[in-house]
C-alpha positions in Angstrom: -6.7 124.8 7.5 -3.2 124.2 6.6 -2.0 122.8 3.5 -0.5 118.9 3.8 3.3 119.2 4.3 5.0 118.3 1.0 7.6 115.8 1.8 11.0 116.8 1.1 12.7 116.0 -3.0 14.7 113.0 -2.6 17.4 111.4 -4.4 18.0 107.6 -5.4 20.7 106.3 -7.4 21.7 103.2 -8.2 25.2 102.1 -9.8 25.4 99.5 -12.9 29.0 99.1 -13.4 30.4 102.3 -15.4 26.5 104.1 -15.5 24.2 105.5 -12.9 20.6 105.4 -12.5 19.3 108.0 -10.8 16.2 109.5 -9.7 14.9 112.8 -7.9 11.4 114.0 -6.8 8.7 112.8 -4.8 7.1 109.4 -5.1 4.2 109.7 -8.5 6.6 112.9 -9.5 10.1 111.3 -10.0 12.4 112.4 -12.8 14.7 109.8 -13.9 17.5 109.1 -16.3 20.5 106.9 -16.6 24.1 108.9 -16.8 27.9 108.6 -17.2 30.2 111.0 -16.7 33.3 111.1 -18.3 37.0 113.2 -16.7 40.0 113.9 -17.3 42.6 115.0 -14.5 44.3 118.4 -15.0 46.5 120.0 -12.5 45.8 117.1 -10.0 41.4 117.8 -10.2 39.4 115.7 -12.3 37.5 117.7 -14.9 34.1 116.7 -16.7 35.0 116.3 -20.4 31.7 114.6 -21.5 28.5 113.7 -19.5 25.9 111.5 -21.1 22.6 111.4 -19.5 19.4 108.9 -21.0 15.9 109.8 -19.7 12.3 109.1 -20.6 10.3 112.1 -22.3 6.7 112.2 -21.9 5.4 110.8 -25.2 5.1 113.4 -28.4 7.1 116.0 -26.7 9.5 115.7 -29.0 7.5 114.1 -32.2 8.1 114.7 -35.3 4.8 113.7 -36.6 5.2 110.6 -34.9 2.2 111.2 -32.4 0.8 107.8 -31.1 2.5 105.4 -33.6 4.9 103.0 -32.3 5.9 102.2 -28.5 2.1 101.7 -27.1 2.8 105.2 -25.3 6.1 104.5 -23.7 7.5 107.3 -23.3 10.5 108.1 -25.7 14.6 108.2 -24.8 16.1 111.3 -25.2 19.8 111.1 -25.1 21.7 114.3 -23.9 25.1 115.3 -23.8 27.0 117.8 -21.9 30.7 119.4 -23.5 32.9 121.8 -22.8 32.6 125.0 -24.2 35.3 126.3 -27.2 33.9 123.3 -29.0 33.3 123.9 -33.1 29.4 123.6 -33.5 28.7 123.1 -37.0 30.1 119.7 -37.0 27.9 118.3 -33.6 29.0 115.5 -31.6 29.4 112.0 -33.2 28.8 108.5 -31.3 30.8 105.7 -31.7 29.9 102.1 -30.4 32.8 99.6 -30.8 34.0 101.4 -33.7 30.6 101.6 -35.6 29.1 105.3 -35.8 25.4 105.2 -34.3 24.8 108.4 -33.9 25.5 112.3 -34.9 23.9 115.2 -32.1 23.6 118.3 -33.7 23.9 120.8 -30.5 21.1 122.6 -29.3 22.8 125.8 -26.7 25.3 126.3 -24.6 26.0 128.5 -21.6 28.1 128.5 -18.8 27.9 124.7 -17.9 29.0 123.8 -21.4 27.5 123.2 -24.8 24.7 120.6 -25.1 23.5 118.5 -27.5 20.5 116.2 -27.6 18.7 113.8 -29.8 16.0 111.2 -29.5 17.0 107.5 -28.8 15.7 105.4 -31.5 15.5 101.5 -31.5 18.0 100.9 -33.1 20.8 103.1 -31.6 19.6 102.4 -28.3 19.9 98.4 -29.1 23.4 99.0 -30.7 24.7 100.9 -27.3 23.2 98.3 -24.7 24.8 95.6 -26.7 28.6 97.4 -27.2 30.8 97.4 -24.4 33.3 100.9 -25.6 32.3 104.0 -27.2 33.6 107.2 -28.0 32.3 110.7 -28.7 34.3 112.7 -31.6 34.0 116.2 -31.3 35.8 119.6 -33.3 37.5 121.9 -31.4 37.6 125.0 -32.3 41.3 125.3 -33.4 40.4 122.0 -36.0 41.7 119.2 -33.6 39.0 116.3 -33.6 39.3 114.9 -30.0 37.8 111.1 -29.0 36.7 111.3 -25.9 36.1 107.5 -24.8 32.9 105.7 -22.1 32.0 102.9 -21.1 28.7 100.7 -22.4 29.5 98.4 -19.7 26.2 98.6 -16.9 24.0 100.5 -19.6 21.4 97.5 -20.4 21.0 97.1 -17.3 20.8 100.5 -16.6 18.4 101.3 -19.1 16.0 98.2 -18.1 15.4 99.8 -14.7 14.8 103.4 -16.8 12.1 101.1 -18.7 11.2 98.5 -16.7 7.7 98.0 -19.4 10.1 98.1 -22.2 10.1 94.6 -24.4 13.9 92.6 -23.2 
């Protein structure tokens, strides 16, 4: 007897103004997140300089003692970034929204996509994003120039709504 075909991965994304929502997988399997990419243009191609991406984690994955308290089981946001590499490490990635710092990401690895960094979404950060409408990330490089690179908040409430569609509004 043959084994049910497995229908193919496939891909939905949805644009809220400057974010994406995006989801691959099969239907009861999907992985989601929200993301925004932001480039640069050098030599005429555009070049990735910072790409955020929000997505659910299953609950406790990534507790720190926090097992069960809190969100009724939602699952929890983990925020990740994506930089180039020759970035200076020790100092992580710092998030601005509308001038007000909301967030440091220490960085976890890098390899040859670039260096990422990655940090759970609390309440309050995730409230003080969907409500900005510009933020910027500061990072080191590694000669000691601190570079802004600037996003958009504009679409991410939205955005995030559909990520959590059970989460309180």
């Amino acid at each position: 007897m043959q084994a049910p075909a497995q229908p193919a991965p496939t891909m939905k994304s949805q644009k809220f103004d400057d974010w994406y929502y995006r989801c691959t997988g099969s239907a009861g399997a999907e992985a989601c997140e929200v993301a925004q990419v932001a480039q640069v243009t050098k030599d005429g191609k555009p070049i990735n300089i910072l790409t955020l991406a929000i997505a659910a984690s299953p609950a406790g994955s990534q507790g720190k003692g926090e097992k069960g308290k809190g969100d009724k089981g939602k699952p929890r946001l983990m925020l990740t970034a994506l930089l180039p590499l020759n970035v200076f490490l020790p100092s992580g990635l710092s998030i601005k929204a509308d001038g007000k710092p909301v967030a440091k990401l220490d960085y976890r690895n890098c390899n040859q996509s670039g260096c990422w960094a990655q940090q759970a979404l609390d309440t309050k950060t995730a409230a003080a994003l969907k409500k900005g409408s510009s933020a910027e990330g500061l990072v080191r490089l590694m000669n000691g120039q601190d570079v802004n690179i600037r996003f958009s908040l504009k679409g991410l409430k939205p955005a995030l709504d559909e990520l959590q569609p059970t989460a309180v509004k």
